[in-house]
Residue, then its C-alpha position, 0 to 999 in steps of 0.5 A: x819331696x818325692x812320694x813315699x809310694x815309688x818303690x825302687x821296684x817302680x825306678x828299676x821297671x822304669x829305667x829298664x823299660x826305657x834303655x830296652x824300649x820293651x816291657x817284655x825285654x825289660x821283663x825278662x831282664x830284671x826276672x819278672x812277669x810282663x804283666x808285672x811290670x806293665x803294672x809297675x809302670x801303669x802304676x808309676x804312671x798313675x802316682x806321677x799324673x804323667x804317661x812316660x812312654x808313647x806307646x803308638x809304636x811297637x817300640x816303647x819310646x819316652x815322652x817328654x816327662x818321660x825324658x826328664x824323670x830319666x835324667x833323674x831317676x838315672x841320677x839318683x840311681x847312681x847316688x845310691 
């Protein structure tokens, strides 16, 4: 069951984030303040107990949970 405190919001940042590997790119691109969507992540993030992007770099790139919560959230995009 997926938990109710994802909001569409947090799929859109994620899935942006991770085809632009930017959270300003991404930012500008859905129209919204960087830090609000650095939140937006943070806050995925914290709710899944999971980090999704290595941020060592300054490309963001996707863990390996990161990879498959992609696969599905892309999916799951597409469905709706």
């Amino acid at each position: 069951m997926m938990d109710s405190r994802i909001k569409l919001r947090h799929l859109r940042s994620f899935l942006e984030t991770a085809r632009l590997g930017s959270l300003s790119a991404a930012a500008q691109d859905l129209n919204i303040s960087q830090p609000a969507m650095s939140k937006s992540i943070r806050e995925l993030e914290d709710i899944l107990g999971t980090q999704l992007f290595d941020r060592s770099t300054r490309r963001l790139s996707l863990t390996p949970a990161g990879k498959v919560f992609q696969q599905h959230v892309g999916s799951g995009m597409i469905a709706l």
